[in-house]
Every structure is written in C-alpha cells, then in structure tokens.
PDB file of N, H, CA, C and O in Angstrom:
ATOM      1  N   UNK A   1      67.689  -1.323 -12.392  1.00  0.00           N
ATOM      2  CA  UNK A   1      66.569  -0.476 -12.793  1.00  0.00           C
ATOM      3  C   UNK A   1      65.708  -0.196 -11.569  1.00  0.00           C
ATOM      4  O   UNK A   1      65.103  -1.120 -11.025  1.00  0.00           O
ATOM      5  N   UNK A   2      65.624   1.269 -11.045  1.00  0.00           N
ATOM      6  H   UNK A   2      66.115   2.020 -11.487  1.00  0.00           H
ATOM      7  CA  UNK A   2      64.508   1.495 -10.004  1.00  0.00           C
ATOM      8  C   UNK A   2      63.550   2.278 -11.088  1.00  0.00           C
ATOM      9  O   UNK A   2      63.728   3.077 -12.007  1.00  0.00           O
ATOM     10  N   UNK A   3      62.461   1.623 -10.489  1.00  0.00           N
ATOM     11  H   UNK A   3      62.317   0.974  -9.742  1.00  0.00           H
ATOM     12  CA  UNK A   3      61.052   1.992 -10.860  1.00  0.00           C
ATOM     13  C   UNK A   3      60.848   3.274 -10.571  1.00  0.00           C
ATOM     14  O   UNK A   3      60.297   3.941 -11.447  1.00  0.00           O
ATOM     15  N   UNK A   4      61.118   3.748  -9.664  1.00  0.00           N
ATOM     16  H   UNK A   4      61.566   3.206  -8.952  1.00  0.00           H
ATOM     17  CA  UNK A   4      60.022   5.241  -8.857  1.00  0.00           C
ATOM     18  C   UNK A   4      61.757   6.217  -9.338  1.00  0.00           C
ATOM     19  O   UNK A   4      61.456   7.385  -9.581  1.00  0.00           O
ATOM     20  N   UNK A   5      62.663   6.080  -9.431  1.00  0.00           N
ATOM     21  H   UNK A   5      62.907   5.130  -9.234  1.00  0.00           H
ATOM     22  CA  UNK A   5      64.139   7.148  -9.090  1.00  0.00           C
ATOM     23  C   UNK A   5      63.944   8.375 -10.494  1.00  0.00           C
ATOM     24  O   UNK A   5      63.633   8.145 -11.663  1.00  0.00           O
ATOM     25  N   UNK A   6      64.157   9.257 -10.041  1.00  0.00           N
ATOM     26  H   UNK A   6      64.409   9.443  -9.092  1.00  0.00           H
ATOM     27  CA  UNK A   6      63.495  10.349 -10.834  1.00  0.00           C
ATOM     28  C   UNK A   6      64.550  10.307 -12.469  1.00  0.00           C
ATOM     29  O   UNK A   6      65.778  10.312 -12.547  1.00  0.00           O
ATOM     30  N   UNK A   7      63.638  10.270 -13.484  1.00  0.00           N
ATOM     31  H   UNK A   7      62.640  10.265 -13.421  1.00  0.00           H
ATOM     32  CA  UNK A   7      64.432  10.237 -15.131  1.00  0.00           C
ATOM     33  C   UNK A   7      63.784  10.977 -15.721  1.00  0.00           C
ATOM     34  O   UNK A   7      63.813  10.889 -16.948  1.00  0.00           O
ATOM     35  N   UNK A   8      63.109  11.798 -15.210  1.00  0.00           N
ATOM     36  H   UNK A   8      63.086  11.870 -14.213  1.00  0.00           H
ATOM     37  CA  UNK A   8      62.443  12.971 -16.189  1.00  0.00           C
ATOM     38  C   UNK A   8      63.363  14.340 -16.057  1.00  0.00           C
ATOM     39  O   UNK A   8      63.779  14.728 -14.965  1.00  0.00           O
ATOM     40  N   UNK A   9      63.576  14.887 -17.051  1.00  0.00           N
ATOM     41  H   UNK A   9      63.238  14.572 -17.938  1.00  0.00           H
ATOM     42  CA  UNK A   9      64.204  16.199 -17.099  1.00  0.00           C
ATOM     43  C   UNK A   9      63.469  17.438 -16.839  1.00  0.00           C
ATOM     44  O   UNK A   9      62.244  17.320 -16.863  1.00  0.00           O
ATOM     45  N   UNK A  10      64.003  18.741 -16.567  1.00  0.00           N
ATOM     46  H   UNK A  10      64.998  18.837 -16.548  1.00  0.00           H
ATOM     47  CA  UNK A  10      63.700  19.843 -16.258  1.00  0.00           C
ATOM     48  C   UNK A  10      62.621  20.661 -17.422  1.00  0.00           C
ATOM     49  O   UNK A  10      61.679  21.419 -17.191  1.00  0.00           O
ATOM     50  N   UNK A  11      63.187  20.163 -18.755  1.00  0.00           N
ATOM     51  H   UNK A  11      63.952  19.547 -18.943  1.00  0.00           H
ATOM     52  CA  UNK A  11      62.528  20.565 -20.093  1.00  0.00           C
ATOM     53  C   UNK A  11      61.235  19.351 -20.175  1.00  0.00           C
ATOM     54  O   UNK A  11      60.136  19.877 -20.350  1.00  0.00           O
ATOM     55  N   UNK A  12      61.211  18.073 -20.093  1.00  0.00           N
ATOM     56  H   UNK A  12      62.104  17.645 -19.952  1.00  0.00           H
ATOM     57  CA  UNK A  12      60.651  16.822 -20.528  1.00  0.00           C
ATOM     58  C   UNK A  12      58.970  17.277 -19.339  1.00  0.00           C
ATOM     59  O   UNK A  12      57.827  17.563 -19.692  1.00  0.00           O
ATOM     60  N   UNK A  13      59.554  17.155 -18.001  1.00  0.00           N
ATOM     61  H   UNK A  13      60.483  16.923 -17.713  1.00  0.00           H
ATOM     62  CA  UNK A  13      58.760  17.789 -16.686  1.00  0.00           C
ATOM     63  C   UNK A  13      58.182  18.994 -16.900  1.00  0.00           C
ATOM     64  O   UNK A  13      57.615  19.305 -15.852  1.00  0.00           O
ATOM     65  N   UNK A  14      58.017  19.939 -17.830  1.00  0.00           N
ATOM     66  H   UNK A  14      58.478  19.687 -18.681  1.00  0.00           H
ATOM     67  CA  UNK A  14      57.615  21.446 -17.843  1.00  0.00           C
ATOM     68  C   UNK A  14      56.572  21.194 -18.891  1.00  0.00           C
ATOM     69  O   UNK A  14      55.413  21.583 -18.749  1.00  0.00           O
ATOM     70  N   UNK A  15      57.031  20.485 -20.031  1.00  0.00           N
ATOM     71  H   UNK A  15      57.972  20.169 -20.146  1.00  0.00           H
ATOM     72  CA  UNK A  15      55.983  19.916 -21.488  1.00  0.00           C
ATOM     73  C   UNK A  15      55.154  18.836 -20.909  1.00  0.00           C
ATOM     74  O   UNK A  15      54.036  18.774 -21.419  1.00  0.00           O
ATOM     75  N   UNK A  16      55.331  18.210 -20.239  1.00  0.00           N
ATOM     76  H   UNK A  16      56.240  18.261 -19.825  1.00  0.00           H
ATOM     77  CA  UNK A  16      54.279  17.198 -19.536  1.00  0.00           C
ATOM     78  C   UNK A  16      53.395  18.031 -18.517  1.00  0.00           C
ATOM     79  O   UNK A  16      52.224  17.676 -18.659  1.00  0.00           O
ATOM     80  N   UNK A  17      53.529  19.069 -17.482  1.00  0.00           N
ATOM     81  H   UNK A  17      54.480  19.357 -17.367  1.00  0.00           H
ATOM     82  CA  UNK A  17      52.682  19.603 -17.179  1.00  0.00           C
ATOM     83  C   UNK A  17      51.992  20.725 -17.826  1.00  0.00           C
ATOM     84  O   UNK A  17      50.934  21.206 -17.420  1.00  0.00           O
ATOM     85  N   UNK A  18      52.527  21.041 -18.660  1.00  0.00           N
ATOM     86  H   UNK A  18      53.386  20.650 -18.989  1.00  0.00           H
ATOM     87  CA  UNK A  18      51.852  22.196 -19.751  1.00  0.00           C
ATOM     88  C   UNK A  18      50.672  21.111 -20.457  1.00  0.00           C
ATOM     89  O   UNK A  18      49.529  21.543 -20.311  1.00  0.00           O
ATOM     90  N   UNK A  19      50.745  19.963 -21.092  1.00  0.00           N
ATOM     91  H   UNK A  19      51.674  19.612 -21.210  1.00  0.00           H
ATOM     92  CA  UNK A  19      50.380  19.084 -21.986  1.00  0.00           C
ATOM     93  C   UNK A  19      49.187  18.851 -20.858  1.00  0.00           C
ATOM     94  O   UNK A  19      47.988  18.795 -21.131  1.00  0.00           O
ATOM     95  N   UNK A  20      49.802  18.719 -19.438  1.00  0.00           N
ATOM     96  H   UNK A  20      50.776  18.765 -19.216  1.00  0.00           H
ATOM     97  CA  UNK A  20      48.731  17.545 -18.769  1.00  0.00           C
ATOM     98  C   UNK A  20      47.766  18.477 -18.550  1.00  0.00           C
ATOM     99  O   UNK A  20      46.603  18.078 -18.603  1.00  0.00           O
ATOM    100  N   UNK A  21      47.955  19.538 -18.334  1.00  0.00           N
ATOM    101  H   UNK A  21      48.900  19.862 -18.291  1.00  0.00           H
ATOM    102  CA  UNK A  21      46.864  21.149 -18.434  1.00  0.00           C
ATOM    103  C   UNK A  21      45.743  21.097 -18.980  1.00  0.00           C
ATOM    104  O   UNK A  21      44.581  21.110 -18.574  1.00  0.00           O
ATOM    105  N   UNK A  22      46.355  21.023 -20.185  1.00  0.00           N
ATOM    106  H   UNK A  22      47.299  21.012 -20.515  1.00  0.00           H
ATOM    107  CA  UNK A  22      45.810  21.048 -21.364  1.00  0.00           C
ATOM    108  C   UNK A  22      44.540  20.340 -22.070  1.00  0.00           C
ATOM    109  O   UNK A  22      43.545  20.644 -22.729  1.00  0.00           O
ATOM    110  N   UNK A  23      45.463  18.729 -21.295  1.00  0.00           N
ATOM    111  H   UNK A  23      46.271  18.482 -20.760  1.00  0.00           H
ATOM    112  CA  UNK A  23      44.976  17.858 -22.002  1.00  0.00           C
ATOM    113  C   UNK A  23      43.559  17.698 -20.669  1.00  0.00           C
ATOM    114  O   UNK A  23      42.795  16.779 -20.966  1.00  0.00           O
ATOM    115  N   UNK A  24      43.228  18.333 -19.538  1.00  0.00           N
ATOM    116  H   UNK A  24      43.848  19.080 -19.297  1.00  0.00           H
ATOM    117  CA  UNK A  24      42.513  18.801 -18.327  1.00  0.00           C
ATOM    118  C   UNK A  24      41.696  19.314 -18.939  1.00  0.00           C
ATOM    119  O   UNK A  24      40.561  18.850 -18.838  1.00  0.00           O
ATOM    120  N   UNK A  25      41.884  20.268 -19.664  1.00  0.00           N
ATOM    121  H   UNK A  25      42.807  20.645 -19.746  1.00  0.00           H
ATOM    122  CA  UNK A  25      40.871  21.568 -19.969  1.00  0.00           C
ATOM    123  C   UNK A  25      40.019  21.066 -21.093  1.00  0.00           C
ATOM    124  O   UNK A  25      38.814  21.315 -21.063  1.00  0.00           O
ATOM    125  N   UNK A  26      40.468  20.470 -21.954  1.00  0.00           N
ATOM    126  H   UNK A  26      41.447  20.267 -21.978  1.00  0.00           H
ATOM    127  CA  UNK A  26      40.063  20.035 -23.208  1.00  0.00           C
ATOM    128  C   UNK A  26      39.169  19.112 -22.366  1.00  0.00           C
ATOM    129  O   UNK A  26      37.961  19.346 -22.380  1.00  0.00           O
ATOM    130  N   UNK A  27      39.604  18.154 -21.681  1.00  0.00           N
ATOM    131  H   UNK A  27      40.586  17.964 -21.670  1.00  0.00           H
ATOM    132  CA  UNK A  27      38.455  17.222 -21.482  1.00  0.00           C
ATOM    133  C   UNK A  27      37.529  17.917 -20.669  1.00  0.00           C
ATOM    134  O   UNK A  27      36.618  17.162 -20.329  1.00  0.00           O
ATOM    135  N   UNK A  28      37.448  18.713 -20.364  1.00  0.00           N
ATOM    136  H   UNK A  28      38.187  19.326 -20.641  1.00  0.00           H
ATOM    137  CA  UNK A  28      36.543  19.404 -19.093  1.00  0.00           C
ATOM    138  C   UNK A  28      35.581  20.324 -20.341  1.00  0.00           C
ATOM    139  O   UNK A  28      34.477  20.729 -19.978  1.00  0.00           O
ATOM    140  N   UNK A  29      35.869  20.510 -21.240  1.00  0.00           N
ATOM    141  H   UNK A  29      36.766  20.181 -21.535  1.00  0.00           H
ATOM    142  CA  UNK A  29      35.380  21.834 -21.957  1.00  0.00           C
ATOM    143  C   UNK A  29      34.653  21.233 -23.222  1.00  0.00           C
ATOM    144  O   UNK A  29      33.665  21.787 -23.704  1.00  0.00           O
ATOM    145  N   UNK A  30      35.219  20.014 -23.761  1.00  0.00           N
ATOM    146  H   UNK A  30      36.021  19.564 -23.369  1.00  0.00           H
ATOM    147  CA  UNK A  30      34.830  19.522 -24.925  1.00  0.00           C
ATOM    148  C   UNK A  30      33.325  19.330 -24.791  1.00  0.00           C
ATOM    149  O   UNK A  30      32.864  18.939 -23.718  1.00  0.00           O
ATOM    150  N   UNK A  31      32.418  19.627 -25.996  1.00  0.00           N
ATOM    151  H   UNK A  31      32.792  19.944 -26.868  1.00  0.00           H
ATOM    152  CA  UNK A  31      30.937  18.789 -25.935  1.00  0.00           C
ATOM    153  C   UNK A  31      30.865  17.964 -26.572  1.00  0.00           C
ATOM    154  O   UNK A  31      30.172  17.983 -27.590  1.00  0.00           O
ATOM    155  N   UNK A  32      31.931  16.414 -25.982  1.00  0.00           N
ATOM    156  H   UNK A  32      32.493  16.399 -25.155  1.00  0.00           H
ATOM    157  CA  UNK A  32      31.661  15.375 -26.956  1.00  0.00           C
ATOM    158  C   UNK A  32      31.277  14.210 -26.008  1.00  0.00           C
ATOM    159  O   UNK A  32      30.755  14.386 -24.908  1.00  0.00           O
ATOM    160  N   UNK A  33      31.681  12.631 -26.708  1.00  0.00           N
ATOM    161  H   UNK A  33      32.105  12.488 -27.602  1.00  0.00           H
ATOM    162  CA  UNK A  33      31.617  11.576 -26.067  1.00  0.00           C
ATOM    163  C   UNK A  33      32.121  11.670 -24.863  1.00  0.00           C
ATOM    164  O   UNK A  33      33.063  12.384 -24.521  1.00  0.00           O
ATOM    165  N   UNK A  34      31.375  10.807 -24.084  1.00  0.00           N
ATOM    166  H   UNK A  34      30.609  10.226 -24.362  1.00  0.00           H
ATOM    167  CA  UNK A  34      31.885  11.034 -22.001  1.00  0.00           C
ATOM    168  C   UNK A  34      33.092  10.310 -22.312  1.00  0.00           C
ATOM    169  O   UNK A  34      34.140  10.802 -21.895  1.00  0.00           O
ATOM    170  N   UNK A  35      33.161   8.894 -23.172  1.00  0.00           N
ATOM    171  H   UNK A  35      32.309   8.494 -23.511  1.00  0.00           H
ATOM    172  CA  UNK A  35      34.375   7.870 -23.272  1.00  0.00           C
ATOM    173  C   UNK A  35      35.260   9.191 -23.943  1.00  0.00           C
ATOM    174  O   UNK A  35      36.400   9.217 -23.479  1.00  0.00           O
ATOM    175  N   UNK A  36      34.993  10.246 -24.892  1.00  0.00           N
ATOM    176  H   UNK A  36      34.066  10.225 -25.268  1.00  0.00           H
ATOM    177  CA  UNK A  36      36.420  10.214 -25.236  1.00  0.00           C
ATOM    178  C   UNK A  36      37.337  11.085 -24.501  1.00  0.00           C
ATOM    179  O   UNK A  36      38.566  11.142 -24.549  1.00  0.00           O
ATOM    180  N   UNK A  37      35.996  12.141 -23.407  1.00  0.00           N
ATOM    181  H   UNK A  37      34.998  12.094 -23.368  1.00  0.00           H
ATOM    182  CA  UNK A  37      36.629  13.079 -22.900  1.00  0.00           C
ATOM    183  C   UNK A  37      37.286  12.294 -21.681  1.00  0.00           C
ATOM    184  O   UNK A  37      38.252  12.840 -21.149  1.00  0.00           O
ATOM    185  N   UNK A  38      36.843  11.023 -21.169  1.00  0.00           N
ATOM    186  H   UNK A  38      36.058  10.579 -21.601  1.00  0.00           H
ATOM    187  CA  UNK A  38      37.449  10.733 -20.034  1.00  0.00           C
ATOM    188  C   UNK A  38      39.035  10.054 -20.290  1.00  0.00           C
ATOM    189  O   UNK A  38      39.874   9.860 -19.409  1.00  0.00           O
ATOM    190  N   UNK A  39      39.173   9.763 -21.737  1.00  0.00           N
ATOM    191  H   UNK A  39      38.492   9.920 -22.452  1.00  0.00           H
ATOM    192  CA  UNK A  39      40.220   8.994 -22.103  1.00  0.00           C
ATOM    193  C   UNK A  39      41.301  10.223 -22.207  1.00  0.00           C
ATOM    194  O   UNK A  39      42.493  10.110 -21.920  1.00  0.00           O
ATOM    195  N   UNK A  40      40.697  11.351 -22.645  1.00  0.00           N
ATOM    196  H   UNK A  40      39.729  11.443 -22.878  1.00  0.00           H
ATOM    197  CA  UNK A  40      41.829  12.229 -22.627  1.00  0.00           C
ATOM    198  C   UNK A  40      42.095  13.326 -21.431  1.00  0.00           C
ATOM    199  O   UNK A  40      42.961  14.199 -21.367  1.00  0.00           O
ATOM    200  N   UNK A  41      41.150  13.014 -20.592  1.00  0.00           N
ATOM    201  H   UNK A  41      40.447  12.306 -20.643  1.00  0.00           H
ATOM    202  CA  UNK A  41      41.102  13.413 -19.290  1.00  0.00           C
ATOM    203  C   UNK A  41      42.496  12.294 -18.825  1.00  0.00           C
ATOM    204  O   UNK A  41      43.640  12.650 -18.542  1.00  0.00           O
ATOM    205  N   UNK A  42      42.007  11.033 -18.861  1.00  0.00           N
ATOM    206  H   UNK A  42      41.077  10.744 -19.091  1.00  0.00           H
ATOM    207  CA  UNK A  42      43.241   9.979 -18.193  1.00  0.00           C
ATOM    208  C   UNK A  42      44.567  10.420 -18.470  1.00  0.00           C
ATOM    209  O   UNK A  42      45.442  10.765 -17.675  1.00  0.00           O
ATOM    210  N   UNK A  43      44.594  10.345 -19.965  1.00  0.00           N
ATOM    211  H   UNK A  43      43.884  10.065 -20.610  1.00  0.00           H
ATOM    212  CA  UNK A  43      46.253  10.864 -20.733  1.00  0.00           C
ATOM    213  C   UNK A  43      46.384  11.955 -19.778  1.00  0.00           C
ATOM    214  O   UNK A  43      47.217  11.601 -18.943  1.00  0.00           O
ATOM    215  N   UNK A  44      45.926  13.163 -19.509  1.00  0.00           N
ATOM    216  H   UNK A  44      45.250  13.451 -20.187  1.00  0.00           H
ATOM    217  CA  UNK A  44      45.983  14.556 -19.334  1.00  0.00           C
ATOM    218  C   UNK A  44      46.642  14.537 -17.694  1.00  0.00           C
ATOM    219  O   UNK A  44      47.526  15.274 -17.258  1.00  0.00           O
ATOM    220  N   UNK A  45      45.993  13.585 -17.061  1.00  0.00           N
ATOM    221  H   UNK A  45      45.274  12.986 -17.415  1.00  0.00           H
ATOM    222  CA  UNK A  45      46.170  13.331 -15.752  1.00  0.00           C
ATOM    223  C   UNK A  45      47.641  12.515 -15.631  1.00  0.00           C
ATOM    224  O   UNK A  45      48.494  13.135 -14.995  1.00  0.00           O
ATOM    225  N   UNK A  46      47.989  11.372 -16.095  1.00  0.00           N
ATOM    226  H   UNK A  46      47.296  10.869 -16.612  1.00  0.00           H
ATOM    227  CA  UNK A  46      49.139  10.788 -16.014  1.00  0.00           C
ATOM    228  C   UNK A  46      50.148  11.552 -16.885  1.00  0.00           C
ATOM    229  O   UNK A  46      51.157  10.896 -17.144  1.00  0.00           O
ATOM    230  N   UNK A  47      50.091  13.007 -17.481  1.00  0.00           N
ATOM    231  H   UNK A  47      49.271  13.539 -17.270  1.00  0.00           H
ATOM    232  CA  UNK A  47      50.873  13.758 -17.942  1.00  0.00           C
ATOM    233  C   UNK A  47      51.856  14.578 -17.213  1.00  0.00           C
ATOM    234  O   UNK A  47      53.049  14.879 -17.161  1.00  0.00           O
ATOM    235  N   UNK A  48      50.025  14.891 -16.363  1.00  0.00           N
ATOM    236  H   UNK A  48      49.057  14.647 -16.405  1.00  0.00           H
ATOM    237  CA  UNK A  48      50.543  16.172 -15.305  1.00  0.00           C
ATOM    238  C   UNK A  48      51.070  15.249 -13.816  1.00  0.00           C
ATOM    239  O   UNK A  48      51.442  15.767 -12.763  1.00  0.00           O
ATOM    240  N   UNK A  49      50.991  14.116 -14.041  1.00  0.00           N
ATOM    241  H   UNK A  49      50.689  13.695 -14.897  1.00  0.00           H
ATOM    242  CA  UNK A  49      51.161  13.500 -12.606  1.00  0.00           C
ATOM    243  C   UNK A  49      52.804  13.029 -12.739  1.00  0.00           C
ATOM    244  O   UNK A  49      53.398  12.853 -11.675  1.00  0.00           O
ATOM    245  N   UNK A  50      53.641  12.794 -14.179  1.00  0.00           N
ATOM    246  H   UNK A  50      53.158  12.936 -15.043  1.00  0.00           H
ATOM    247  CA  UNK A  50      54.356  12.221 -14.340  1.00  0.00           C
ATOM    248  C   UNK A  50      55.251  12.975 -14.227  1.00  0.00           C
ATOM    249  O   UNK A  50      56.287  12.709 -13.617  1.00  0.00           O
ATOM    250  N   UNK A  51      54.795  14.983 -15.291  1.00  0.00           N
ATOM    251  H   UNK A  51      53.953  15.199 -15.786  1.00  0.00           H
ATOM    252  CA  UNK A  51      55.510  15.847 -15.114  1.00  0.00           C
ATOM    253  C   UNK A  51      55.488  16.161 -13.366  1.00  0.00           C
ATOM    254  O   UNK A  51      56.672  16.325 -13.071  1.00  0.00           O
ATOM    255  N   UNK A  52      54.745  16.290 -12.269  1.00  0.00           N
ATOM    256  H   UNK A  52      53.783  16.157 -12.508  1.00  0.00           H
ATOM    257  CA  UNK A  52      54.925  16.812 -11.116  1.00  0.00           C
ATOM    258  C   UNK A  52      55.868  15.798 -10.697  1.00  0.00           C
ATOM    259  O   UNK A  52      56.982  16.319 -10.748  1.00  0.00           O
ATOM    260  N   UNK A  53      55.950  14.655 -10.325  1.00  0.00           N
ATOM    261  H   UNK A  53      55.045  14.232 -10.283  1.00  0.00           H
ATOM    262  CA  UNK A  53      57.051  13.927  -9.353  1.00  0.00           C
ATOM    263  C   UNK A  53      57.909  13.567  -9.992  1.00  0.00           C
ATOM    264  O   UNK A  53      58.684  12.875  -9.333  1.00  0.00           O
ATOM    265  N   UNK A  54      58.331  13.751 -11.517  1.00  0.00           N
ATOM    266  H   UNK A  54      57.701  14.314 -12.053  1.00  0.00           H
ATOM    267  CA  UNK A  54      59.596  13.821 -12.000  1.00  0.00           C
ATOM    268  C   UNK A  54      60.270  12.390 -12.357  1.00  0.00           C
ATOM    269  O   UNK A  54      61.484  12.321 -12.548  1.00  0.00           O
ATOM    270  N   UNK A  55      59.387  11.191 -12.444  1.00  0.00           N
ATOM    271  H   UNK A  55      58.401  11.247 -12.289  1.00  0.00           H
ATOM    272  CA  UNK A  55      59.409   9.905 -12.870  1.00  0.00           C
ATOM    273  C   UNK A  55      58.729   9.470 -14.062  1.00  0.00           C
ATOM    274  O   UNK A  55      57.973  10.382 -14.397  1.00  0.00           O
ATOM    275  N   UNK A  56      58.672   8.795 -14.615  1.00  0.00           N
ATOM    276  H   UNK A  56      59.286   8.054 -14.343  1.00  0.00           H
ATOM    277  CA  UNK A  56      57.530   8.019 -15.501  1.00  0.00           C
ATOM    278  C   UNK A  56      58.436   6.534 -15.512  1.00  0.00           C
ATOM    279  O   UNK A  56      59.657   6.397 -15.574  1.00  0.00           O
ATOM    280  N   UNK A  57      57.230   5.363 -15.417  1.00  0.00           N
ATOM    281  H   UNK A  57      56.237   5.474 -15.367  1.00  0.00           H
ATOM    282  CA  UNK A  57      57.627   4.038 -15.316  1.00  0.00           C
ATOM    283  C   UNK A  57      57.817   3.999 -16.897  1.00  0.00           C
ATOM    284  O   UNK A  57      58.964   3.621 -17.135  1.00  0.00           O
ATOM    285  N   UNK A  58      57.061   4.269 -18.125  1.00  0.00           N
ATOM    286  H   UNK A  58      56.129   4.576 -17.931  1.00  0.00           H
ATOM    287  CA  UNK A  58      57.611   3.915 -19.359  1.00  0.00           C
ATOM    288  C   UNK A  58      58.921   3.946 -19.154  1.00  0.00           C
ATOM    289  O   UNK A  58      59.497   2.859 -19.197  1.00  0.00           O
ATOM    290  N   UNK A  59      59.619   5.008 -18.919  1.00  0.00           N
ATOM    291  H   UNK A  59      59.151   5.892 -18.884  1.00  0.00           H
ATOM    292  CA  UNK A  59      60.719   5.404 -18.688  1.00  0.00           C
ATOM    293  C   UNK A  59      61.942   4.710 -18.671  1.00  0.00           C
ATOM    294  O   UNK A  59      62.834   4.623 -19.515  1.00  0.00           O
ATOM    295  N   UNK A  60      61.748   4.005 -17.010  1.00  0.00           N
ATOM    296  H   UNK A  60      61.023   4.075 -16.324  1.00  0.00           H
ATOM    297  CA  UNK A  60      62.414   3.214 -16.502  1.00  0.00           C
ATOM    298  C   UNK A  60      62.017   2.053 -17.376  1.00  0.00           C
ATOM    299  O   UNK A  60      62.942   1.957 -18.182  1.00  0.00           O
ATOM    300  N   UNK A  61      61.210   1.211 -17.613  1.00  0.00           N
ATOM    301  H   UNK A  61      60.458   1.289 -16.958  1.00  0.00           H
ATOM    302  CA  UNK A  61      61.016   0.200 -18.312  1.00  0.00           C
ATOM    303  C   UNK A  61      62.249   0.024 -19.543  1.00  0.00           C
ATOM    304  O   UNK A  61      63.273  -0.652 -19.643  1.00  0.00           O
ATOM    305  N   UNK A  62      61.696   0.802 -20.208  1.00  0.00           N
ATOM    306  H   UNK A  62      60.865   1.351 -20.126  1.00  0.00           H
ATOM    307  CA  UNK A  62      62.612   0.717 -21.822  1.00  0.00           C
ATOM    308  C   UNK A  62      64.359   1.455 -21.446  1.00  0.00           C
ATOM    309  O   UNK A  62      65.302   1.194 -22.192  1.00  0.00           O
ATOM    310  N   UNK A  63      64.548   2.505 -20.014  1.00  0.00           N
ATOM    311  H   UNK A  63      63.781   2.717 -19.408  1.00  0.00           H
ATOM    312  CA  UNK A  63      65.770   2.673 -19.996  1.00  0.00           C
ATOM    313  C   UNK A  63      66.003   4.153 -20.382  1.00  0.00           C
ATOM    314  O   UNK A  63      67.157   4.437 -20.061  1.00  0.00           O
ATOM    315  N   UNK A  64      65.614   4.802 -20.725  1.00  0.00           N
ATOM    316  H   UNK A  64      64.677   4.570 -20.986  1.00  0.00           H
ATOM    317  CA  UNK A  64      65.418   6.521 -20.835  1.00  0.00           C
ATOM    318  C   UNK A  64      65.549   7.209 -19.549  1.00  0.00           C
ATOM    319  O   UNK A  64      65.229   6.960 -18.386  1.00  0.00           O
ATOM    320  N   UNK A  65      65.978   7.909 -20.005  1.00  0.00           N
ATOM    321  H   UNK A  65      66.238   8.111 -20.949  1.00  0.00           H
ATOM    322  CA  UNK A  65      66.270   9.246 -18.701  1.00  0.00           C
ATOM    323  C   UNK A  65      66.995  10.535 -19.022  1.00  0.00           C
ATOM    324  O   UNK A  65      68.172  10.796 -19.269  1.00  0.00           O
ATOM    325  N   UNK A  66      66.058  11.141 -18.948  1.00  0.00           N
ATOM    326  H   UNK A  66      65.101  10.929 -18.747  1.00  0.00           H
ATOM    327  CA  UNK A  66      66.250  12.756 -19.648  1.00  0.00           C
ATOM    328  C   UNK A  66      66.619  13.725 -18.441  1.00  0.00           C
ATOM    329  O   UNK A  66      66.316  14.908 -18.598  1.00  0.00           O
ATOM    330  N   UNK A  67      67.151  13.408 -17.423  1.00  0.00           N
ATOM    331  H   UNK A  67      67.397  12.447 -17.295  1.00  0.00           H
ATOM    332  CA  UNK A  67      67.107  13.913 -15.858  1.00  0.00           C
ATOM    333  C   UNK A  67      68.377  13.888 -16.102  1.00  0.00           C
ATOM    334  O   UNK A  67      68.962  12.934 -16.614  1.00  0.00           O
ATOM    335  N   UNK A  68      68.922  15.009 -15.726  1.00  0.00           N
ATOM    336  H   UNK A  68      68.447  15.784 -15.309  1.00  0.00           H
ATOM    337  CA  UNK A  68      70.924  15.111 -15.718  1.00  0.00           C
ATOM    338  C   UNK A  68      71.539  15.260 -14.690  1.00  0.00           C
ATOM    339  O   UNK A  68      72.768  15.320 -14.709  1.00  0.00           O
TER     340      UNK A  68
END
C-alpha cells in the first residue's frame, strides 16, 4: 500500500473538484455560523485538493482505486 500513488479516477477527480468548488462558494457566501461555514469550507478544500493531485489517503487506507 503507497499512501501518496495516484487512485483517483478521471470521473471520481472532476466530481471532487466540481464538489470542492462548490463546497468553497457555499462557505464563502453562506450568512451562517463561522463553525459551520468553516467546517464546510474544510470538506470543500480537501475535495478540491484530493480531486487536483489525484490521490486521497481514505483511499489507499481501505484499498479503493478508481484510477485505471
């Protein structure tokens, strides 16, 4: 098992940066709690960070890999 070796797919990588966008804007735009926008600011960020370099450690952990 390598930690960092890329297991994200072409489709999996495109919905994670669309999502991590998303999940950016919403927290930037919402007029709510600072805790909840920063929590979905976090998600939003390790979305778009997971979709750009084409890894995620969940990933590797449990053994998944959507990368062909």
């Amino acid at each position: 098992m390598k930690l960092f070796e890329k297991n994200v797919g072409q489709v999996d990588r495109i919905v994670r940066i669309v999502i991590g966008v998303a999940l950016l804007a919403a927290a930037y735009l919402w007029q709510t709690d600072v805790i909840v926008r920063g929590i979905v600011g976090l998600v939003g960020l390790v979305a778009l960070f997971t979709g750009i370099m084409g890894t995620c450690t969940l990933y590797s952990l449990i053994g998944v890999n959507t990368n062909k």
